[in-house]
C-alpha positions as CSV (number, residue, x, y, z in Angstrom):
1,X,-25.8,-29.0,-108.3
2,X,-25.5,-25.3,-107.5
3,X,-28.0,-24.7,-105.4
4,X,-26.7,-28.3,-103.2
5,X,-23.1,-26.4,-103.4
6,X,-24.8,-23.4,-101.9
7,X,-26.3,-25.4,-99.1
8,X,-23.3,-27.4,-98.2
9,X,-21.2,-23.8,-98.1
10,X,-23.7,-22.0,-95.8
11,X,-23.8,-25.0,-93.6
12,X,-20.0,-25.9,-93.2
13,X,-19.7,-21.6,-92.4
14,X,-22.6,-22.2,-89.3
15,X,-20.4,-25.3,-88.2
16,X,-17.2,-23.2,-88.6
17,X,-18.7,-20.3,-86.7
18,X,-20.2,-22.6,-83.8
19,X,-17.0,-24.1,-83.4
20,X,-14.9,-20.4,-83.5
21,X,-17.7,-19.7,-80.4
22,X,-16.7,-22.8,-78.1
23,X,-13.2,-22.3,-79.0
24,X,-13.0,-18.7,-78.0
25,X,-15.0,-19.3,-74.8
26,X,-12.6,-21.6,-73.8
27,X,-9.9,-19.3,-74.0
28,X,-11.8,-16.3,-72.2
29,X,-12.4,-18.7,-69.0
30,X,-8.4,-20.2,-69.2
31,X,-8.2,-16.3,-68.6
32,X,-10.5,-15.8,-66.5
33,X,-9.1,-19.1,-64.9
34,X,-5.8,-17.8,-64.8
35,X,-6.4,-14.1,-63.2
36,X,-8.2,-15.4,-60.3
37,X,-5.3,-17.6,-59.8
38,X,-2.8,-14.9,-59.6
39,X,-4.8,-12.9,-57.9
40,X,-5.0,-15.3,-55.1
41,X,-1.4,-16.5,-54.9
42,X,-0.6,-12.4,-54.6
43,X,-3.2,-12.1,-51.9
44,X,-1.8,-15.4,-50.0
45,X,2.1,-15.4,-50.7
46,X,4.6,-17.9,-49.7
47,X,0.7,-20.2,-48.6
48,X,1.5,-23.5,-47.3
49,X,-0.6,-26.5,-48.4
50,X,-3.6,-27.4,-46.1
51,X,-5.7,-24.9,-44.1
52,X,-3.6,-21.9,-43.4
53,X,-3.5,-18.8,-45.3
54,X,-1.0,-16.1,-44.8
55,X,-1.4,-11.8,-44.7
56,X,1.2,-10.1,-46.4
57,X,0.9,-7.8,-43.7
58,X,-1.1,-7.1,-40.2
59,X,-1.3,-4.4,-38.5
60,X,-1.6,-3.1,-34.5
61,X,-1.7,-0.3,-32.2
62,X,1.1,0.6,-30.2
63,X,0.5,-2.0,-26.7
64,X,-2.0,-3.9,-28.1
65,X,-2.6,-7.3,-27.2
66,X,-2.5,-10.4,-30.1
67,X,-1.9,-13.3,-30.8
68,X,-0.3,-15.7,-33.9
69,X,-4.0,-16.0,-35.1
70,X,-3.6,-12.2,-36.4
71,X,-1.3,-13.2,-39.3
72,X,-3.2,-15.7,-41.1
73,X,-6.4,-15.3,-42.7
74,X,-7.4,-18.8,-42.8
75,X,-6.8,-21.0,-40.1
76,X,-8.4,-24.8,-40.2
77,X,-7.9,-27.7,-38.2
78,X,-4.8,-26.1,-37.5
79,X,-2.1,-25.9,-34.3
80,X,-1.2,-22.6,-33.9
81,X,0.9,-23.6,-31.1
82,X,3.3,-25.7,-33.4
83,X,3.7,-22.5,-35.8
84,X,7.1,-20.4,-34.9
85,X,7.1,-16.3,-35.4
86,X,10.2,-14.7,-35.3
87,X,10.6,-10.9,-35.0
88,X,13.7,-8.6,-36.0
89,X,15.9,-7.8,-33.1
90,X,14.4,-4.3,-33.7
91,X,10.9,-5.3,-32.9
92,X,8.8,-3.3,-30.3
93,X,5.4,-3.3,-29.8
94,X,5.6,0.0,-27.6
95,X,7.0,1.8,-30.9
96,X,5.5,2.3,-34.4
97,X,6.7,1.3,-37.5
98,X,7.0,-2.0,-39.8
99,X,8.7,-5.1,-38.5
100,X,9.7,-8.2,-41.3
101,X,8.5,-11.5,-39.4
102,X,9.3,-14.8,-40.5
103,X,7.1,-17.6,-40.1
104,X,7.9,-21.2,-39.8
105,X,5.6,-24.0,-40.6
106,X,7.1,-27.9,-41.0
107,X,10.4,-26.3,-41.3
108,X,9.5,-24.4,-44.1
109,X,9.6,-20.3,-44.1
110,X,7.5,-17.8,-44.8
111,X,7.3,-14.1,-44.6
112,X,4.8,-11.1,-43.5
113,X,5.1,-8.1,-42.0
114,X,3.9,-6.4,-38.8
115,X,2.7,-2.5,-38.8
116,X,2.6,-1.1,-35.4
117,X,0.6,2.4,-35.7
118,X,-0.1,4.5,-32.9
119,X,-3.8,6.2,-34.2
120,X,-5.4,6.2,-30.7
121,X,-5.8,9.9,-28.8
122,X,-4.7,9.9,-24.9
123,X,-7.5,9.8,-22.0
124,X,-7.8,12.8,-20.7
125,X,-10.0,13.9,-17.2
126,X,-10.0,17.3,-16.4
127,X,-10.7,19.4,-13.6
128,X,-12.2,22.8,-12.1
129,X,-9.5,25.2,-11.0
130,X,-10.0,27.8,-8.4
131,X,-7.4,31.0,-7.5
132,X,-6.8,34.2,-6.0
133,X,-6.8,36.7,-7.9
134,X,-3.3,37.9,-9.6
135,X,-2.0,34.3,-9.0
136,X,-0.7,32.0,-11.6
137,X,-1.7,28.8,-13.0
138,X,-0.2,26.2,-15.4
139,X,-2.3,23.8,-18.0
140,X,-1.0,21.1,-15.9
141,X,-3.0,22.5,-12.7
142,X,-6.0,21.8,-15.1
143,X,-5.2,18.1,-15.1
144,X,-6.8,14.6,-13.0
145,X,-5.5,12.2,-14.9
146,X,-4.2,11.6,-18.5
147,X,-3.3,8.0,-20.2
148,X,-2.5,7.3,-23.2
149,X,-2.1,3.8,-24.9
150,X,2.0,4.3,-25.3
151,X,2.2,4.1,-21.9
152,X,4.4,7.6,-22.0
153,X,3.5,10.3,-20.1
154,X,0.8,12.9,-21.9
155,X,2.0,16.1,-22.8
156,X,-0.1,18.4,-21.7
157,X,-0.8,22.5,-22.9
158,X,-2.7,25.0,-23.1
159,X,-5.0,24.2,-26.4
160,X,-4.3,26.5,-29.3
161,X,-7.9,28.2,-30.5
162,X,-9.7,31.4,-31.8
163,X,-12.6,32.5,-30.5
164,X,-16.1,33.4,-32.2
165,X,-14.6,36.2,-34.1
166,X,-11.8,34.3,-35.1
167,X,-9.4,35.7,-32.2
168,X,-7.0,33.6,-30.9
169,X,-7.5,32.8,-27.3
170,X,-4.9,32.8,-24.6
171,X,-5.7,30.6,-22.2
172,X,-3.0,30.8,-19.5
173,X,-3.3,35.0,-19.6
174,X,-6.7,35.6,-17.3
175,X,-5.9,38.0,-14.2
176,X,-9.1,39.6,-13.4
177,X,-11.5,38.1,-11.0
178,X,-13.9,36.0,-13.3
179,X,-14.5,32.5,-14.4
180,X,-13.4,32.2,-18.0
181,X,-13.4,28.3,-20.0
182,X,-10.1,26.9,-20.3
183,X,-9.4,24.1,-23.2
184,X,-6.6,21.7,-22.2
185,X,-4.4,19.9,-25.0
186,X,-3.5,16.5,-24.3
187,X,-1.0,14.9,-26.9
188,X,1.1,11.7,-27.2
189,X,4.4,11.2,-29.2
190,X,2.7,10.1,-32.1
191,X,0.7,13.5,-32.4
192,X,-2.3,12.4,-31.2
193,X,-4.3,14.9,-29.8
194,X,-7.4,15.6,-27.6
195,X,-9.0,18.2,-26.4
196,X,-11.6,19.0,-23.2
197,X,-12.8,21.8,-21.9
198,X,-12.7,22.7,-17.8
199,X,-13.3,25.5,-15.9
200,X,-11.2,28.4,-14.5
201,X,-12.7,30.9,-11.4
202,X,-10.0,34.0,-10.3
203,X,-11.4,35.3,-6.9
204,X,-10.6,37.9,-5.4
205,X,-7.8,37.6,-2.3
206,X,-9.8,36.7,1.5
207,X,-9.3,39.1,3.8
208,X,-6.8,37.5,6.8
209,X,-9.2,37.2,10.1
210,X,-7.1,39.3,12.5
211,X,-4.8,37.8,15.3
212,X,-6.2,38.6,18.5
213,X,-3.1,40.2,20.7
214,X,-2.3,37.8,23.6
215,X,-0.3,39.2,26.3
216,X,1.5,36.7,27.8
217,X,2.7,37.1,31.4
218,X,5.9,34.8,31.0
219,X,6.7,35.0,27.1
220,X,4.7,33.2,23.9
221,X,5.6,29.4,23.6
222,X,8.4,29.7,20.5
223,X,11.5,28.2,20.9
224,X,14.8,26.9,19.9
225,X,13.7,23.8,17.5
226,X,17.0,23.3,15.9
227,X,18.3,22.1,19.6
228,X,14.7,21.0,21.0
229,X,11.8,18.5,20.3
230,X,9.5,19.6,22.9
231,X,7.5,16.2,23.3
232,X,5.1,17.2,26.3
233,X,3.6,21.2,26.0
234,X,2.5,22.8,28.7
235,X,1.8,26.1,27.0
236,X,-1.6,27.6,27.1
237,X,-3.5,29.9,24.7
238,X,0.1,30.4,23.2
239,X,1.4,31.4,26.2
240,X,4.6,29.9,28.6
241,X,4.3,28.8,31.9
242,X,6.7,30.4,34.7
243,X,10.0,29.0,35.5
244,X,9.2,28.0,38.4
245,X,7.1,25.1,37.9
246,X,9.6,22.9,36.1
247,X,9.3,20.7,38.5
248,X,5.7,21.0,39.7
249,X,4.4,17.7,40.0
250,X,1.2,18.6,38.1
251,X,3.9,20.0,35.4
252,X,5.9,17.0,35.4
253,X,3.5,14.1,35.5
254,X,2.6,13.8,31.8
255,X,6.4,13.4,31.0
256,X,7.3,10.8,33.5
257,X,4.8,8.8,32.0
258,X,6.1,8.6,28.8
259,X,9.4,8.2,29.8
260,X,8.1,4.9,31.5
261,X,6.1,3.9,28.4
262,X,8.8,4.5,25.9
263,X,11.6,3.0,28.5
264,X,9.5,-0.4,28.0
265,X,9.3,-0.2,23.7
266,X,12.8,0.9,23.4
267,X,14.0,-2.1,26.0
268,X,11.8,-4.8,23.8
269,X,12.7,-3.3,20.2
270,X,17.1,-3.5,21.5
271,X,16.5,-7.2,23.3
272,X,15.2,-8.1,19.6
273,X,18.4,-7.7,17.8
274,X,20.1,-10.2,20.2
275,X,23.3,-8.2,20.5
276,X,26.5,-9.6,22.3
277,X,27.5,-7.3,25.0
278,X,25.9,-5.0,28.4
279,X,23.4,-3.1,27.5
280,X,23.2,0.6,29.2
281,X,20.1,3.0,28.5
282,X,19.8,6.7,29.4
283,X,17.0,8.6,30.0
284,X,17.0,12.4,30.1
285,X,13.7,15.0,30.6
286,X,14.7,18.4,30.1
287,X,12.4,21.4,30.5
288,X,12.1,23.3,27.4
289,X,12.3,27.6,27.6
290,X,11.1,29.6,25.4
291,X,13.1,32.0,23.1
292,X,12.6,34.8,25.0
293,X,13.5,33.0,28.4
294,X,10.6,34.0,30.7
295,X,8.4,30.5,30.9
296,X,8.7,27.1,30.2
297,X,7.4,25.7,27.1
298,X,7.5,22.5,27.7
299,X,9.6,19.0,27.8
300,X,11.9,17.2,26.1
301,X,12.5,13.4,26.1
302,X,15.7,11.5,24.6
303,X,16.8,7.9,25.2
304,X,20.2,6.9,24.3
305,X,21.0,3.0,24.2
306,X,24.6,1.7,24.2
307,X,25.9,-1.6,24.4
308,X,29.8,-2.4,26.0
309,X,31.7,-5.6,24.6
310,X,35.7,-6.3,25.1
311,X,36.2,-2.3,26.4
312,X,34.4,-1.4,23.5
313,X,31.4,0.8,23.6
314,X,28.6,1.5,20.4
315,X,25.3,3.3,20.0
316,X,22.8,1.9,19.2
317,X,19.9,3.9,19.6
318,X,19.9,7.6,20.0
319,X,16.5,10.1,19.7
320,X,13.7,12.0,21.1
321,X,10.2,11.6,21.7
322,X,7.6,14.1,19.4
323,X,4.4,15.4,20.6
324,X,2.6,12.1,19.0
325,X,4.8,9.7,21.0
326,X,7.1,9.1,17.8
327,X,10.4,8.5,17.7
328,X,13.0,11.3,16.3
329,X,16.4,9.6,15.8
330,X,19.5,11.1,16.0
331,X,21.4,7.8,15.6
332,X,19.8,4.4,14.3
333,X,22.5,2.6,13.0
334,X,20.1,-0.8,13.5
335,X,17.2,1.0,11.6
336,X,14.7,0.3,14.7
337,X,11.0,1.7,14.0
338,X,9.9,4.6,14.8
């Protein structure tokens, strides 16, 4: 009888260990069970049923481009279309910082958060600059082109460094006749910064090619342009022509025949507005002297066109003719072309 006792008691401790096992197993994988679950209803908050699976939060550069898509994880057999995503009157995609969206599905709501970061460094093109010695020269000078993704104008310095021996380096300081290596900052509002390096050559000033002295029988050909658009010259090598040919045919000839050819623009461009009323035009050549009043320059062209209705008279064009055959209005009040 013992030694069955003794066999019974070692058996029924097996069974009772065995069973201890299973049950204990059980209770690590309802943990087990139980973690993963939390863990994924705290990655996928507020998750609607069927194929869609919500971020807690996205995030963009400043500018960028997205769409919906960017705040689910999941997406399956799924409209985004029918999905609405409503921003905070605050929302700006042009400035960082974190915008609370809310996102409703079957007239159920959701929320998620957008992080607009600004990470990205400007674009910065530099160029080779070239001066005289003693002049100046800003960082700006330095400068092609500069864009950064904010779409706000780079600021643009003089970059901050040290030399070999730990020096610090003035860029915008070089006088002497050289070429030194300039390093150009470029930075946005968010503190990005870039850096490029470009190329700075200090020459030393030409020497001016000297004037040969003219001697000119009736005077040199300046004159009174505050009062005068000379619009034929006559002058030659810098020089006047006498008085006395103002109204040389061979003097005159050139003028007369744009006074024809703008007599026939002006008449075209007025008969376009279709004004009520007699039309009247005035053509005047006057020979142009120079300051010093020994020669003739040469001539001046202006066409005045007026119209009269009911006693009435108005201007309606008023100018002179430039050396390119381009009008020079003193009254347009029709805005006719030049």
């Amino acid at each position: 009888m013992a030694k069955k006792f003794f066999y019974n008691r070692v058996y029924n401790t097996k069974r009772t260990i065995i069973n201890l096992v299973i049950i204990g197993i059980c209770i690590i994988g309802v943990i087990i069970c139980f973690i993963i679950t939390s863990n994924f209803q705290g990655e996928n908050h507020n998750t609607p049923e069927g194929a869609l699976s919500i971020k807690q939060e996205t995030t963009i550069e400043v500018n960028e481009k997205y769409t919906n898509e960017i705040f689910f994880s999941k997406i399956e057999n799924v409209d985004i279309s029918n999905i609405d995503i409503e921003y905070p009157d605050n929302f700006n995609v042009s400035t960082p910082g974190e915008y609370q969206v809310k996102i409703t599905i079957n007239e159920k709501n959701y929320d998620s958060k957008l992080i607009v970061v600004d990470t990205t460094k400007p674009t910065l093109t530099v160029k080779n600059v070239t001066i005289e010695q003693n002049k100046t020269y800003s960082a700006k000078d330095f400068v092609d082109k500069c864009e950064d993704n904010s779409n706000v104008a780079c600021k643009i310095e003089f970059y901050s460094g040290v030399d070999e021996d730990g020096n610090k380096v003035d860029y915008s300081s070089f006088k002497k006749e050289g070429t030194y290596a300039i390093k150009i900052a470029a930075s946005d509002e968010s503190g990005n910064q870039v850096v490029e390096e470009t190329k700075l050559t200090i020459g030393k000033k030409p020497s001016e090619p000297e004037v040969p002295t003219v001697n000119c029988k009736y005077g040199n050909n300046k004159y009174d342009t505050n009062n005068h658009l000379v619009a034929i010259d006559v002058t030659s090598n810098g020089c006047a022509v006498s008085l006395d040919l103002y109204k040389d045919e061979s003097m005159t000839t050139e003028i007369n025949k744009l006074m024809d050819s703008e007599t026939i623009k002006i008449k075209k461009d007025v008969e376009a507005l279709k004004l009520e009323g007699t039309l009247a035009l005035n053509r005047k050549v006057t020979a142009v002297v120079n300051t010093s009043g020994d020669g003739i320059v040469g001539y001046e062209l202006r066409m005045t066109v007026t119209i009269s209705k009911n006693d009435k008279s108005e201007v309606v064009a008023d100018y002179r003719v430039n050396n390119k055959g381009k009008r020079s209005y003193i009254t347009n009040p029709y805005k006719l072309a030049s």
